[in-house]
N, C-alpha and C positions, 0 to 999 in steps of 0.2 A: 481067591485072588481074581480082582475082575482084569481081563487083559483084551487087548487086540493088537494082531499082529500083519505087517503089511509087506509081503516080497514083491520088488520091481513095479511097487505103484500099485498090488491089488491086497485088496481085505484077505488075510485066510482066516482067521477066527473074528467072533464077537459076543460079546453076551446081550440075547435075544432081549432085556429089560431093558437095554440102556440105561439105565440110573444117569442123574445129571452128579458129578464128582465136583467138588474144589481141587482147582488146579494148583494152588497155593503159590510155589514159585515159578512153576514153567510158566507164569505169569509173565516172567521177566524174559523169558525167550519171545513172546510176541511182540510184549513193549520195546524189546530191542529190533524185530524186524520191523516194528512200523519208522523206530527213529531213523534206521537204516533206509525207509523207502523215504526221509525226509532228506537225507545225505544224497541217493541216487537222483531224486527231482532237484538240485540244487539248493535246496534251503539252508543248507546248512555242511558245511566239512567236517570231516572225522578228526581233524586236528587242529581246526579255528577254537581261539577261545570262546567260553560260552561269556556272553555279557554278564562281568558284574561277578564271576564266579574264576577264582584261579585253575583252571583244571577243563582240559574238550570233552568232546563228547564222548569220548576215545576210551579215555580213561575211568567215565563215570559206568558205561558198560562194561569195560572190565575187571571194576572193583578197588581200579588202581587210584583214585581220587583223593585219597587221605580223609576218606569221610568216618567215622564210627558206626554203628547199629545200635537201634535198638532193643536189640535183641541183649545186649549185655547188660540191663537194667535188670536189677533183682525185681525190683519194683512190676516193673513189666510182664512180665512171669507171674507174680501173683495177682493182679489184677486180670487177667487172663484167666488163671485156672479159678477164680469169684465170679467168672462172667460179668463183669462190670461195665460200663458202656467204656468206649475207646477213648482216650484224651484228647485233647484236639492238635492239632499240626503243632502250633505253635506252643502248648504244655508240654507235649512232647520233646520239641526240640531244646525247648528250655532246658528238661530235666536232665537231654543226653548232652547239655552243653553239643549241641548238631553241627553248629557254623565252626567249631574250632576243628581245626583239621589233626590230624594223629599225626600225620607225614607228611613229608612233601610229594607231592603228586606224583607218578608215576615211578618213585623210585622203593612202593611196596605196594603191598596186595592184601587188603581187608575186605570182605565179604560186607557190603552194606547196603542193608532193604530202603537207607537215606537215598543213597546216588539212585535209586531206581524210579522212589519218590518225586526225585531232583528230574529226572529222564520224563516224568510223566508229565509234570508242567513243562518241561520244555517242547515238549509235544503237543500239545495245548496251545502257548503261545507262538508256535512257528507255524498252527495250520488255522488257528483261530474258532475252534473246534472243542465241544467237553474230547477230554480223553475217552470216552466211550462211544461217540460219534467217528473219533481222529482213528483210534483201532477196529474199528469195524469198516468204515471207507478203506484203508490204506491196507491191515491185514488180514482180517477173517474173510472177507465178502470176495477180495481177489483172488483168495485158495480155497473157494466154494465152502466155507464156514457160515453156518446160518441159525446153530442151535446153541451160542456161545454167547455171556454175557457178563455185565461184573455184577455183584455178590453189593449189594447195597446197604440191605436189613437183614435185622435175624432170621426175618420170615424169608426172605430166600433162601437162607440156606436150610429152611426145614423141609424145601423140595429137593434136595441133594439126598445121594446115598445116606441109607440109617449110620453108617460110622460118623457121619458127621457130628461134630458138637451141640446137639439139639439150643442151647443160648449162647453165641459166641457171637459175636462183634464180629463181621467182615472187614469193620472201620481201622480194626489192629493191624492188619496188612493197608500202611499210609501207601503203596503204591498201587493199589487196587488188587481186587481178586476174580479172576475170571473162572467164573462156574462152567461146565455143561459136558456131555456124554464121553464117554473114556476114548471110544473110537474119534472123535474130533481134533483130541489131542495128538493122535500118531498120524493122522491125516494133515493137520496144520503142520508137523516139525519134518512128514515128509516129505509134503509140496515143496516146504520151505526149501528142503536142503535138494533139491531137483531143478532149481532153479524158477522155482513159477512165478518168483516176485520179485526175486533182488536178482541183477547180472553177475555172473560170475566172478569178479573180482570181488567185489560187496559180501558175496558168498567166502572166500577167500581170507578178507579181511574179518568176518565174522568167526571163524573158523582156528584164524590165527590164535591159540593159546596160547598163557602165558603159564609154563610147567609151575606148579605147585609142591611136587615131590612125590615120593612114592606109595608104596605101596601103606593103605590102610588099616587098621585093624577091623575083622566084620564086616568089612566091605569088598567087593570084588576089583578094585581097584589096583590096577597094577605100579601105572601113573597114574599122576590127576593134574588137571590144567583149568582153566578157566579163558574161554576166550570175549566176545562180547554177546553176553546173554547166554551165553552159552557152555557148560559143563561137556569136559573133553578128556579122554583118559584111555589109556590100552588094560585090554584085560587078560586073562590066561589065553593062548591060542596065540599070540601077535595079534587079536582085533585090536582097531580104534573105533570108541563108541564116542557120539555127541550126542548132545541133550540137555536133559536138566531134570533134577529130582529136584520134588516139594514136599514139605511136611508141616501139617499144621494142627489143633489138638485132636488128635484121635484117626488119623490118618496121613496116610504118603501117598505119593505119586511119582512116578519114575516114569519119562517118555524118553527113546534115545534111538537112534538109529545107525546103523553102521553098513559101508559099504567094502567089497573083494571083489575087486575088477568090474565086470559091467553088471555085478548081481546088487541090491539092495534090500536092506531088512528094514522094518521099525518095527518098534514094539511100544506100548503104553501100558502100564498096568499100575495099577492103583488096591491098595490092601487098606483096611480099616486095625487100630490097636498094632501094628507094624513096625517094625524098623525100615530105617533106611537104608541100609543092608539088607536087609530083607528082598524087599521090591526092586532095589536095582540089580540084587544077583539073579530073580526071577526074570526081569527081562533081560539082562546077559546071555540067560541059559536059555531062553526061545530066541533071543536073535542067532547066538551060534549053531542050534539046532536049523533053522530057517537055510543059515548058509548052508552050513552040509547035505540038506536035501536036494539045494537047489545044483551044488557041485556038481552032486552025484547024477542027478537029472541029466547036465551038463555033459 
């Protein structure tokens, strides 16, 4: 298990190769903090409608949007595990029928890689910026992130860790994939949540989850919640952990950080052939270790 773990803003471990990882969905935790640093500059409200689209911004980061995934396409699945090249935006949405909404807005919760899709152009079009110019100005570059990028071709990703899919389309993740080193990832979601980018209410409002239900099976999950960008859940002990796990073929990633009183943990750890149970009970069990040391210090 590759991990690094971070008490009160410092590294205690790391693994000396660095390997560059796919972040796969904590993708979706930085896309959410950069649309957030478009909320705090005033471009845009966490509750204004988005033009042309029934549903704010609100609700596309929390999954609440009535949008589908693609992810529920048999089709999808197998074109994926053929290594096929990706289909384009619009085949895509065709085949998931995209634009027809499941719900009405805000009054259910679908987990959808669309609404994040939908989040990237809109980030695009309110800074006038590619999406990989608009998140490197707005959130890697102001939380000292400089070895972070998106996953273009197959040939990027053959500089990733050996668990990666030696042929796999980065193209299949339609809201982009941010590649690069395991420690960058507990560094970005710690800063994040220390306030080094968003003010504290923004903080606040990101945070705010929306309870999903209990306890999982395989998973160390006691609750689970969803807030914007954001994966939120109590585990054995009374912790509350935030974050976000990712998994895409042939590896996971789980970054999450939790705080008790004035102490802080992160952790990032990333496993190759894994569950996702797997890698989120491994960093549960060094962030709770982490605190107890630090108690005890105390």
């Amino acid at each position: 298990m590759l991990s690094l773990l971070i008490s009160n803003g410092q590294p205690q471990t790391a693994d000396r190769s660095e390997p560059v990882v796919p972040w796969w969905s904590f993708t979706k935790t930085v896309l959410a903090a950069t649309a957030l640093s478009l909320v705090r500059d005033g471009l845009i409200g966490l509750d204004n409608a988005i033009p042309d689209q029934p549903f704010t911004l609100r609700k596309l980061l929390r999954h609440e949007a009535g949008l589908a995934d693609y992810g529920e396409l048999a089709e999808y699945h197998v074109a994926v595990s053929n290594s096929e090249s990706a289909w384009s935006t619009d085949e895509m949405m065709l085949r998931l029928d995209g634009t027809r909404l499941r719900y009405s807005p805000g009054t259910d919760w679908r987990y959808s890689n669309v609404g994040y899709m939908l989040i990237g152009r809109l980030i695009e079009r309110l800074t006038d910026l590619t999406l990989d110019e608009a998140v490197r100005q707005r959130a890697l570059c102001p939380l000292g992130l400089s070895h972070v990028r998106f996953a273009k071709t197959r040939a990027d990703l053959h500089t990733t860790h050996p668990g990666s899919p030696p042929n796999y389309d980065p193209a299949w993740v339609y809201h982009g994939l941010l590649i690069g080193p395991i420690s960058q990832a507990a560094v970005f979601l710690d800063r994040l949540m220390s306030g080094d980018l968003l003010p504290t209410n923004l903080l606040q409002e990101m945070l705010a989850a929306r309870t999903l239900g209990g306890a999982i099976p395989g998973r160390p999950w006691v609750t689970a919640g969803y807030g914007l960008g954001i994966m939120q859940g109590s585990i054995d002990g009374g912790f509350t952990l935030c974050g976000h796990t990712g998994c895409g073929p042939g590896s996971v990633i789980a970054v999450y950080r939790v705080c008790d009183g004035d102490t802080s943990a992160c952790c990032a750890a990333f496993e190759a052939n894994a569950s996702e149970g797997a890698v989120e009970a491994f960093a549960a069990e060094q962030l709770v270790q982490v605190l107890r040391q630090e108690t005890q210090v105390l």
